[in-house]
N, C-alpha and C positions, 0 to 999 in steps of 0.2 A: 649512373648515367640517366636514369630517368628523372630524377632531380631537377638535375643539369640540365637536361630538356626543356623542362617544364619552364624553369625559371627564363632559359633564352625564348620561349612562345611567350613570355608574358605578354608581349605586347598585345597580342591576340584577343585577349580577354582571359579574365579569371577561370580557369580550364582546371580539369582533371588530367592532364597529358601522363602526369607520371605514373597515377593506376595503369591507366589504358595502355601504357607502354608493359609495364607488366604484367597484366590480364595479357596481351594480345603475346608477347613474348612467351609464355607459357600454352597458349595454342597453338603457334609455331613453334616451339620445341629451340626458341634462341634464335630461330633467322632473322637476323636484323631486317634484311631487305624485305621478308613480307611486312616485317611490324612496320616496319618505312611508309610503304604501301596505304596499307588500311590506314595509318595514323594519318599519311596524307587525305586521302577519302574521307577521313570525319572530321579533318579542322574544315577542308571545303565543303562537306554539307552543313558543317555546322555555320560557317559563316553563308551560305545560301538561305539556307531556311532559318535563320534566328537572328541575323545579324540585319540592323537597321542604319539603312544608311541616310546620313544626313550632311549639307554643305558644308566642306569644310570650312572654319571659321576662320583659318591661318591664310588663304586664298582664298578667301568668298568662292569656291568652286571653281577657280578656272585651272585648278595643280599645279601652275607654277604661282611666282611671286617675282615681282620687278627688284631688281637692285641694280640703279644706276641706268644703262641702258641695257642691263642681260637681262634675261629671263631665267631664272633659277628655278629647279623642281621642289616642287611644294613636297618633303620628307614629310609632316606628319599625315598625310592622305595618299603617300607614295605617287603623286601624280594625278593623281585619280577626278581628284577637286569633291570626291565626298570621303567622308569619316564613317566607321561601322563600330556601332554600339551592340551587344548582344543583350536578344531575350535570355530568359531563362531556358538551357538546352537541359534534354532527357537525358538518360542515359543513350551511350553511345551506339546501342546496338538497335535501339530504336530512332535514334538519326538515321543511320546507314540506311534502315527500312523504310522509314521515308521517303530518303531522299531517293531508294531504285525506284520508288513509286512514280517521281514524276515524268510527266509524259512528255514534255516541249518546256524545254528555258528559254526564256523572253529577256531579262533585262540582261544586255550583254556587259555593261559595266558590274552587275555584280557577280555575272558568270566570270569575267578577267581577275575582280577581287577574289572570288572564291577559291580558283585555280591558284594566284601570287599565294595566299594564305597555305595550302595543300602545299603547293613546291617547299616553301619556307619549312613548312613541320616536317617534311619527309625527309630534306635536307638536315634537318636537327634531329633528326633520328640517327641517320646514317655516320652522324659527325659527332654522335654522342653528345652531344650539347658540349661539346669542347669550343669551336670554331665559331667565328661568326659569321662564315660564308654563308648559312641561309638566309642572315637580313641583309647583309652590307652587299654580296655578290648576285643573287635576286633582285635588279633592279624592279621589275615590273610585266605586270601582262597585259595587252590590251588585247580587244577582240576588232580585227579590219576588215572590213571588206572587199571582196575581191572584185572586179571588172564585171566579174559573172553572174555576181550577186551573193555568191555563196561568201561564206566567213571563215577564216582563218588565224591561230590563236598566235600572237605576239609575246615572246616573251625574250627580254630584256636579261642578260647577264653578264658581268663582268668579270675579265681574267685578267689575271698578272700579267706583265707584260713579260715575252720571251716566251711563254706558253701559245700554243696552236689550237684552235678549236675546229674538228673536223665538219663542214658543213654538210646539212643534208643536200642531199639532190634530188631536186624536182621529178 
């Protein structure tokens, strides 16, 4: 399973996922759902603090791409209109410590990548790296703002059709 994992995050960057999933499965005692958790916690800090973002080159930045008279979503930058290259990350338990470290996040497009990255691994945990619902049904996150000023996190998911998705309430 952690294999399997690993290799459906590739896209992420050249990761450790499969240790990690088994270091962290042996602290939990097999709970899938916490390792879910924390695995999602360290791809998001790790792409916060180490990942470099730059204009997508597939959309010059703007996420989508014209064909014809549509507007199509630019796939390799998920919408985004930039790409994330990673530094060189620590080990995992000194990301996590890091990243509680910071005090105020500022750029909210790489807080919405961060979070898409985190959903996606947490989702490939849970799905055993069977599935491809963490990339294909993870459409996207973005960060909006509200009337109020305050911010609210967007996230983008796709369901079979015939399926019900129960909404929250305000």
């Amino acid at each position: 399973m952690a294999d399997r994992t690993q290799k459906l995050l590739s896209f992420l960057n050249t990761r450790q996922t499969a240790e990690q999933i088994r270091e962290l499965t042996e602290i939990y005692d097999g709970n899938r759902e916490l390792v879910a958790i924390d695995i999602a916690r360290i791809v998001a800090a790790e792409t916060y603090l180490y990942g470099v973002s730059e204009k997508c080159n597939k959309c010059g930045g703007k996420g989508y791409n014209k064909q014809g008279w549509k507007e199509l979503d630019c796939i390799p930058c998920e919408s985004s209109g930039v790409e994330i290259f990673y530094l060189d990350t620590p080990h995992w338990k000194d990301t996590l410590k890091k990243f509680e470290e910071i005090e105020e996040f500022s750029n909210d497009t790489k807080i919405a990548i961060s979070i898409y990255h985190g959903v996606c691994a947490g989702l490939a945990v849970l799905t055993e790296g069977i599935l491809v619902a963490p990339l294909d049904g993870v459409v996207s996150c973005r960060i909006l703002t509200n009337d109020n000023g305050t911010n609210v996190l967007l996230s983008l998911l796709l369901v079979p059709l015939g399926q019900q998705v129960e909404q929250a309430k305000p």
